[in-house]
C-alpha positions as CSV (number, residue, x, y, z in Angstrom):
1,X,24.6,36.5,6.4
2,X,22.4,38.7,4.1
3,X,20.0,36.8,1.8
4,X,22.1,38.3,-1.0
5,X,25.5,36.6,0.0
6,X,23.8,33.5,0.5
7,X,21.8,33.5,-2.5
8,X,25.1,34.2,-4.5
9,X,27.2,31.4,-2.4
10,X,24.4,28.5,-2.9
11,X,23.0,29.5,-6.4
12,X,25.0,27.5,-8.4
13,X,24.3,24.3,-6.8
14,X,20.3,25.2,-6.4
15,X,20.6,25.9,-10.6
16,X,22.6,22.5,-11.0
17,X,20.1,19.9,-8.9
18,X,17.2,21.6,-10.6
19,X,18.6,21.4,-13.9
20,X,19.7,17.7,-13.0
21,X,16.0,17.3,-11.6
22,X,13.8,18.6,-14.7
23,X,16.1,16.9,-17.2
24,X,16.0,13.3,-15.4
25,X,19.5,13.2,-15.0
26,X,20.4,9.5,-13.4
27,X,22.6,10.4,-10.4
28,X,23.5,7.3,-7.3
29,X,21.5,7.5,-4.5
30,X,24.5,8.7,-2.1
31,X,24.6,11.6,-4.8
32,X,20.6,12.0,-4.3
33,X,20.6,11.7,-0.6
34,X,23.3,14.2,-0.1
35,X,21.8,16.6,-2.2
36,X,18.2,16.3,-0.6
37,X,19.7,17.0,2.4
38,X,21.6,20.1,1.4
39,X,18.2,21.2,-0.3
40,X,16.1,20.9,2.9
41,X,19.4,22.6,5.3
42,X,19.3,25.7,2.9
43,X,15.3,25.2,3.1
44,X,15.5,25.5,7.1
45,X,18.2,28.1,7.4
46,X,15.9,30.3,4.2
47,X,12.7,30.2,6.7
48,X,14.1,30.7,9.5
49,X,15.9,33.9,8.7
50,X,14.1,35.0,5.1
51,X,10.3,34.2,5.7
52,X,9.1,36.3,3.8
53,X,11.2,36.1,0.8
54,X,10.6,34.2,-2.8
55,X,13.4,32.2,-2.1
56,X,11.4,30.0,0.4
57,X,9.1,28.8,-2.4
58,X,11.6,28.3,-4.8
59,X,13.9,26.0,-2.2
60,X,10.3,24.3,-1.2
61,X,9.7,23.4,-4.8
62,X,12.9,22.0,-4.6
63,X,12.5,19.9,-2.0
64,X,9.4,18.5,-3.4
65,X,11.1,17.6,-6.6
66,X,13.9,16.0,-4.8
67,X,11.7,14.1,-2.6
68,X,9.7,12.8,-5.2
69,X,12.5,11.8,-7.3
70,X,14.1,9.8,-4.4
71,X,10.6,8.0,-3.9
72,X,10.7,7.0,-8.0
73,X,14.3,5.8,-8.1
74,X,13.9,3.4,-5.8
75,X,14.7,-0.1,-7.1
76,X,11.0,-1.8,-8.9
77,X,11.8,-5.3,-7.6
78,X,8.8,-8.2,-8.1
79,X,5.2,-7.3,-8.4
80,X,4.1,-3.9,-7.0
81,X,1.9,-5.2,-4.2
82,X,4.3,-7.3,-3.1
83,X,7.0,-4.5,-2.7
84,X,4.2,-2.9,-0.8
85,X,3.9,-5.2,2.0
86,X,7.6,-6.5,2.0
87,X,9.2,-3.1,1.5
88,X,7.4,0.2,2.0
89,X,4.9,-0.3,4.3
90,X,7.3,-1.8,7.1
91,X,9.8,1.1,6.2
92,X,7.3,3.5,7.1
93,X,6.4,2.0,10.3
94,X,10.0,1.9,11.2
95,X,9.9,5.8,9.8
96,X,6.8,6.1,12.8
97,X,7.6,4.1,15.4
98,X,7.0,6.8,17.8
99,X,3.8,7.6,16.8
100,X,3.3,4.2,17.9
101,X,5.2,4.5,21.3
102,X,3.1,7.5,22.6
103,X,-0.2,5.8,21.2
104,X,0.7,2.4,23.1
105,X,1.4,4.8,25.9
106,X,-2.2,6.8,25.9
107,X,-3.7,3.6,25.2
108,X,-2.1,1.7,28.2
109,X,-2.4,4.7,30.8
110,X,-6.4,5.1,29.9
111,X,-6.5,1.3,30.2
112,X,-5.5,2.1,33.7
113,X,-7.9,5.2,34.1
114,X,-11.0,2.7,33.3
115,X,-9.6,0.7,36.0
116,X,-9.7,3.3,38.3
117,X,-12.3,4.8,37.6
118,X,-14.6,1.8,38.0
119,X,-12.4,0.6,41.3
120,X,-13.4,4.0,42.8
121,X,-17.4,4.3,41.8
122,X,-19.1,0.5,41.3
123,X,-21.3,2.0,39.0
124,X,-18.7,3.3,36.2
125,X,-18.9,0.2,34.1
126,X,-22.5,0.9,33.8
127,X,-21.9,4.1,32.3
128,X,-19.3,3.2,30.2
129,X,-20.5,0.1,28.9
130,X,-24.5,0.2,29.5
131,X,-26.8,-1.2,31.9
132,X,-28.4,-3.3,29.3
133,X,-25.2,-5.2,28.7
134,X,-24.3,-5.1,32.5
135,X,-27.1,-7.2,33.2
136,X,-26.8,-9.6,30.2
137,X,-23.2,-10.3,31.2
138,X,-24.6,-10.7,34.9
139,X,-27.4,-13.4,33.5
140,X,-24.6,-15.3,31.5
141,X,-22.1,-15.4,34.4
142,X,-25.1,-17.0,36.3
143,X,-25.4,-19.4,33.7
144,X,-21.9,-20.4,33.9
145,X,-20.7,-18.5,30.5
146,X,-19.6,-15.6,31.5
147,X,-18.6,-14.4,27.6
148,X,-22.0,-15.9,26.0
149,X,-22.2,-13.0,24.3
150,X,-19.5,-14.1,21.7
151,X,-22.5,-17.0,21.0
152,X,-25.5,-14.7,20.6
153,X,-25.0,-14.0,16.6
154,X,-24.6,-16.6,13.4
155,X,-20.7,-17.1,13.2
156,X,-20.6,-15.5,9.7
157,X,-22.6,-12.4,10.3
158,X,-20.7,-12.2,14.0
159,X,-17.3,-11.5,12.0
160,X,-18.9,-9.5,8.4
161,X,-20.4,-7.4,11.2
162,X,-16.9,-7.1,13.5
163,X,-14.8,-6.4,10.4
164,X,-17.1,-3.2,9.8
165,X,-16.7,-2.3,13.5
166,X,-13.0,-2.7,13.8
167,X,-12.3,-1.0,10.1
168,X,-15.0,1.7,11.8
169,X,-12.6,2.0,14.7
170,X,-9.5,2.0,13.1
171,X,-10.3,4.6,10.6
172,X,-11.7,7.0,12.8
173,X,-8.6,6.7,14.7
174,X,-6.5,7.3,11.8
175,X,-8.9,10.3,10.2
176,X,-9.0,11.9,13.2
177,X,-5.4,13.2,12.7
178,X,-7.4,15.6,10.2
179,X,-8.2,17.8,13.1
180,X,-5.2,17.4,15.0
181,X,-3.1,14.5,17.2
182,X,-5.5,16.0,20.0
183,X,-9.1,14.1,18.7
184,X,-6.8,11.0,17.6
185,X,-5.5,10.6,21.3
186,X,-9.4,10.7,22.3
187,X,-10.2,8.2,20.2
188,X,-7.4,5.6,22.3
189,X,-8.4,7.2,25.4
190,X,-11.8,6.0,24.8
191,X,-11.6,2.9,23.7
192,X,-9.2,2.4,26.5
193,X,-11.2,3.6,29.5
194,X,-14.2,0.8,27.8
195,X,-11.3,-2.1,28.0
196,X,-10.1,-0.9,32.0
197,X,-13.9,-1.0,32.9
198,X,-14.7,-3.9,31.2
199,X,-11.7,-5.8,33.2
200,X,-12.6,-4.2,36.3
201,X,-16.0,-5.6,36.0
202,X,-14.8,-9.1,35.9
203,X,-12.0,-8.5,38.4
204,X,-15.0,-7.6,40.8
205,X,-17.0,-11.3,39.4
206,X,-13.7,-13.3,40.4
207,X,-13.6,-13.9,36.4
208,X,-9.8,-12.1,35.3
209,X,-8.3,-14.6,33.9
210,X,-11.6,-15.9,31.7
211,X,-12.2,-12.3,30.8
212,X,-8.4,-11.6,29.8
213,X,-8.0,-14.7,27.8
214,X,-11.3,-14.7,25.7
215,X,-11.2,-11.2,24.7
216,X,-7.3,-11.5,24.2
217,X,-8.3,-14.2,21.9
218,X,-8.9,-11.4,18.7
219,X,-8.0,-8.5,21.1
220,X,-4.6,-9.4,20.4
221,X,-4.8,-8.5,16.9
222,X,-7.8,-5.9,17.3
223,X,-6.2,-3.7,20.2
224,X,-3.0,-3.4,18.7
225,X,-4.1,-2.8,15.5
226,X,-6.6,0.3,17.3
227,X,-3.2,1.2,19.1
228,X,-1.4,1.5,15.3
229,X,-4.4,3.4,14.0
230,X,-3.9,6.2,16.4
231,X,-0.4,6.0,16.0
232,X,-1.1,6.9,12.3
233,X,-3.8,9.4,13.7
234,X,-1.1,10.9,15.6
235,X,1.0,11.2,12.1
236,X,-1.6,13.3,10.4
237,X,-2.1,15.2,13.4
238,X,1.2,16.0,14.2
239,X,2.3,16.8,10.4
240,X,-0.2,19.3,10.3
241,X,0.8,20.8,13.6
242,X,4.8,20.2,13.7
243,X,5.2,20.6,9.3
244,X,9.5,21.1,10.3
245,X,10.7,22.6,7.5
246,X,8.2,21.7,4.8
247,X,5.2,23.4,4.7
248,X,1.8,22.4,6.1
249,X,0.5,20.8,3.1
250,X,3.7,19.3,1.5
251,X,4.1,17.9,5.7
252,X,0.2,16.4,5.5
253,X,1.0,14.8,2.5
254,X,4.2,12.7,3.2
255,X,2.5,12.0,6.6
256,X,-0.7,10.7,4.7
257,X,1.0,8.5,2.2
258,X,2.8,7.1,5.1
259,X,0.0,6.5,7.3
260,X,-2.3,5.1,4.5
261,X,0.6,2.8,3.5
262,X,0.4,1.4,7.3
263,X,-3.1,1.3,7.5
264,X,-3.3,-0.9,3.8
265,X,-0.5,-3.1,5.9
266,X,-3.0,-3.2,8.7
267,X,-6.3,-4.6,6.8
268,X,-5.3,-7.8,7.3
269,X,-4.8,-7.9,10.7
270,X,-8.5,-6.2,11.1
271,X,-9.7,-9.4,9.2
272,X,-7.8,-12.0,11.1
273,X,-8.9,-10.2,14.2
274,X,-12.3,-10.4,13.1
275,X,-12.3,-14.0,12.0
276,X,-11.1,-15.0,15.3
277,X,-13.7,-13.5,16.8
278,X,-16.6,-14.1,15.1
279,X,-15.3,-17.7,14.7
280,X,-13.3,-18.9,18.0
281,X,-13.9,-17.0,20.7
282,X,-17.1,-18.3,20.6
283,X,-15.8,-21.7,21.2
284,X,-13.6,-20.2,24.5
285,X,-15.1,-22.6,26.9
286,X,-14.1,-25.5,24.6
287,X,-10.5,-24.3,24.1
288,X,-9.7,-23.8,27.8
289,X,-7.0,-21.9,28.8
290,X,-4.4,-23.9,27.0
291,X,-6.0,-23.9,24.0
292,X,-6.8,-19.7,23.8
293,X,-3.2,-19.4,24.7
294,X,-2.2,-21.3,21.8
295,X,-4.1,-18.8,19.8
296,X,-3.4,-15.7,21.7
297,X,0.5,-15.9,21.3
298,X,1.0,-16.7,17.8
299,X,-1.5,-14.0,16.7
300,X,0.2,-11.6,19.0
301,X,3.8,-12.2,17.8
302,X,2.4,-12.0,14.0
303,X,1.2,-8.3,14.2
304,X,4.1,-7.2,16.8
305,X,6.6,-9.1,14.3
306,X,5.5,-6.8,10.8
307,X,5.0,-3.8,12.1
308,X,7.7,-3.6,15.1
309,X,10.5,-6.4,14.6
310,X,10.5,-7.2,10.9
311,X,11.0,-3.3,9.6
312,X,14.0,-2.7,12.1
313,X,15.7,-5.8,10.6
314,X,15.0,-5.0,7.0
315,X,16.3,-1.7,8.4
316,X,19.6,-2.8,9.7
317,X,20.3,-5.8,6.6
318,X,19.2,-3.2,3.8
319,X,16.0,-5.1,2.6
320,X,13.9,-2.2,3.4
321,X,14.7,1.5,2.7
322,X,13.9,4.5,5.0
């Protein structure tokens, strides 16, 4: 079809939804949806075989309109913070939930890799970790507490000190995506291979199961919130990389709002991470087994539950919007 024809055969709906656009003109949100989508088809087909043309701005600008209006006309229902948390940030984690996938996946195969690693050469955990806290471990396994370290600080300046770490971590996981989904996979990679040595370390001591349940104790919380931090790095990255349709910048800025939504959602889950830690896992010995279970589950299911199992219920009963 020449540009011509198909200017002349969609102009008078392009003229309608921006007149019905600039004027504010209520329309249902079937009528909205339907029209957004016939927006953004034209859009693709416009690019795809009249890049260089002004029409490709002018459907863009359209788009952008349309997208913002369907963003305002959603329902304003209680305070605004608390829309926040019940509605919009667990639709965009349902709108993301492969980012997540393929960072749970880089995160769990570099896991693996630090196991490896250190399986094949004794000496990797050294390198990874450092030799200084090598041998401390070694001294406190030889004392009988084999995670003394969690004991070494004041309680309160332990977790003011592991919140700044873990928002550290988290948000260069998630600003990362700046320069691409490459750096933010890094970032998990890294913080991965540290996790497999660290295991393999204490797989080598005869000390797993100690090991695994202490540092699951806020590493519950804090590992799976590092794993939805890339996952929102991955966002960025890939909105800059793969924009679709849209261009770069109007793809980066859905993407950001979206990701900065789930990272506001994930604050929380930072604190109680550090909390526990600076406050329980000190205490590991004391708890026993049963005990850090009894704190290792419930804090588990909490951050799996909001960001994984709660938005795909709103989903399907129509609490939350996508």
């Amino acid at each position: 079809m020449t540009e011509a024809r198909f200017i002349r055969s969609n102009k008078e709906r392009w003229e309608a939804f921006d007149h019905y656009l600039h004027h504010n003109r209520q329309l249902s949100p079937d009528e909205l949806s339907d029209l957004y989508i016939q927006i953004t088809d034209d859009l693709a087909y416009a690019r795809t075989n009249y890049p260089a043309s002004n029409l490709v701005p002018y459907l863009n600008q359209l788009a952008v309109k349309a997208h913002r209006r369907i963003y305002r006309s959603k329902k304003e229902s209680g305070s605004r913070i608390f829309r926040i948390f019940r509605q919009e940030i667990p639709a965009a984690a349902w709108r993301h939930r492969k980012q997540f996938r393929y960072a749970a996946i880089i995160f769990s195969v570099s896991i693996f890799l630090g196991f490896l690693s250190a399986w094949l050469n004794p000496q990797y955990p050294n390198q990874i970790l450092g030799d200084a806290y090598i041998q401390m471990t070694q001294q406190n396994i030889d004392k009988g507490d084999p995670m003394g370290v969690y004991r070494k600080t004041d309680a309160s300046m332990m977790f003011i000190g592991i919140f700044a770490n873990n928002i550290r971590v988290s948000f260069y996981a998630f600003i990362a995506g700046i320069l691409g989904s490459i750096p933010a996979g890094l970032i998990l990679l890294f913080n991965g291979v540290m996790v497999g040595a660290f295991l393999s370390f204490f797989i080598n001591k005869g000390l797993l199961v100690v090991a695994l349940s202490t540092i699951f104790l806020h590493g519950a919380v804090e590992l799976t919130a590092i794993v939805i931090a890339g996952g929102c790095g991955l966002l960025i990255g890939n909105s800059i990389l793969f924009p679709g349709t849209y261009s770069r910048m109007l793809s980066l800025r859905m993407a950001g709002k979206d990701a900065l939504l789930i990272m506001l959602g994930l604050s929380p889950f930072v604190l109680l991470a550090a909390f526990i830690e600076g406050y329980l896992t000190r205490h590991y010995l004391e708890l026993g087994l049963a005990g850090r279970l009894l704190v290792i589950l419930p804090s588990f299911f909490l951050v799996t539950w909001y960001f994984f199992i709660y938005p795909k219920k709103a989903i399907s009963h129509g609490t939350t919007e996508v």
